[in-house]
C-alpha positions in Angstrom: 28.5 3.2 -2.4 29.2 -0.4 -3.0 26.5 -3.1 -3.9 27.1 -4.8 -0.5 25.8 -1.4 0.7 22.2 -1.8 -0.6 19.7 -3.5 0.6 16.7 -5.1 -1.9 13.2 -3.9 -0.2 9.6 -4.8 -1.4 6.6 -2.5 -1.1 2.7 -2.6 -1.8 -0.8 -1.3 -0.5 -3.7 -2.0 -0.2 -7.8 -1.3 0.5 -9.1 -3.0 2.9 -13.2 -2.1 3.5 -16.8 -2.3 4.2 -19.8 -1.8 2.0 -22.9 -2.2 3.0 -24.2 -5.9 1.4 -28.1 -6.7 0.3 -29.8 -8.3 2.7 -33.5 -10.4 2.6 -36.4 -9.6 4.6 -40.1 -11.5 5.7 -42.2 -9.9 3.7 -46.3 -10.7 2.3 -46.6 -12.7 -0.6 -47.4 -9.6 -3.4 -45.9 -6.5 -1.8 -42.7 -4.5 -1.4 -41.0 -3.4 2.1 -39.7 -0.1 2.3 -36.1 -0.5 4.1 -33.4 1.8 5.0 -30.0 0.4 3.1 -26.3 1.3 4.2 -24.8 2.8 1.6 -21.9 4.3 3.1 -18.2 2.6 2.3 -15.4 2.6 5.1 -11.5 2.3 4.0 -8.9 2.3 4.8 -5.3 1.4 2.9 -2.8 -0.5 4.7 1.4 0.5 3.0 4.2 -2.3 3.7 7.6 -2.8 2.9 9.8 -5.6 4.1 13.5 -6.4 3.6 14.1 -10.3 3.0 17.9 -9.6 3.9 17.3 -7.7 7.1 14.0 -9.2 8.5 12.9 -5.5 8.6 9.0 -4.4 7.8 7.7 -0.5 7.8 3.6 -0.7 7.9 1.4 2.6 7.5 -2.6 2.3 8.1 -3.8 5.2 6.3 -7.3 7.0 5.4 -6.6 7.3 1.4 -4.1 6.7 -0.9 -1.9 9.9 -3.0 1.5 11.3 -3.3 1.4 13.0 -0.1 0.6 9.5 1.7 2.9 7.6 -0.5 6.0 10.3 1.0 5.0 9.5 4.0 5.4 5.3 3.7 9.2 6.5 1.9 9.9 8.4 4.8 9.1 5.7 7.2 11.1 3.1 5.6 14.1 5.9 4.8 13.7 5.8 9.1 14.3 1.7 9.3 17.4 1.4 6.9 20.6 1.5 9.0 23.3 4.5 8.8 25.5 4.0 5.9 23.5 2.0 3.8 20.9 2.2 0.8 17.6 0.6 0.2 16.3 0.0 -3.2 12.1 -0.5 -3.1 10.8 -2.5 -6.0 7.4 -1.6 -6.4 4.2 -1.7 -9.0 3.6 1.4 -11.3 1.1 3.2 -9.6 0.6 6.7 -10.4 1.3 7.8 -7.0 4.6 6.2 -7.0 6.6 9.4 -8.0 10.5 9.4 -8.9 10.7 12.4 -6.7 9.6 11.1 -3.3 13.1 9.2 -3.5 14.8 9.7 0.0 18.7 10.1 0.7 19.0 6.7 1.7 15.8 5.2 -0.4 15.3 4.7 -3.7 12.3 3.6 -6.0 12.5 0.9 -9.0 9.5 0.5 -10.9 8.2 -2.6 -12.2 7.6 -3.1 -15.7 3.1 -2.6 -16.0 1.4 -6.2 -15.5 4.1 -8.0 -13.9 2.7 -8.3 -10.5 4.7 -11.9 -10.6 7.9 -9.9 -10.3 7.1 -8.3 -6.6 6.5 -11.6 -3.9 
């Protein structure tokens, strides 16, 4: 396969959430209220790609973030590169980002660790 065969792609996630915040109450001067807190925490992680060359974006919303969620986001961007061509991801060094989730048409290249200057 020739360079003019591969396309440069870009990939990240993201958490996105809620936690339940402090909050003030009314209260007499010299005593404590009793209140119920939230303590729960919603998430969910939001995976993008994007080709600069191509226009072309893959998104995944997602409930958590591991290997098996990561193979799905490869697979998905595997689906949006055209028959007959290559698409190299440059991503961050996350553990999750495994060498062997590579797809026929997709492969990975890892950043060097704290460069996040090197993926826009």
């Amino acid at each position: 396969m020739s360079l003019d065969q591969v396309d440069i792609w870009f990939q990240d996630e993201t958490r996105i959430g809620q936690q339940g915040s402090l909050t003030r109450v009314w209260h007499y001067r010299g005593g404590r209220p009793r209140l119920i807190k939230q303590q729960q925490f919603h998430s969910a992680y939001l995976f993008g790609a994007f080709c600069p060359a191509t226009k072309k974006a893959v998104g995944l919303v997602l409930p958590f973030v591991n290997k098996h969620t990561m193979l799905l986001h490869m697979q998905e961007i595997s689906k949006a590169v055209p028959k007959g061509r290559h698409a190299v991801v440059v991503m961050d060094g996350a553990l999750w980002h495994q060498p062997s989730l590579n797809q026929d048409n997709v492969t990975m290249l890892k950043l060097p660790p704290y460069s996040p200057e090197l993926n826009p």
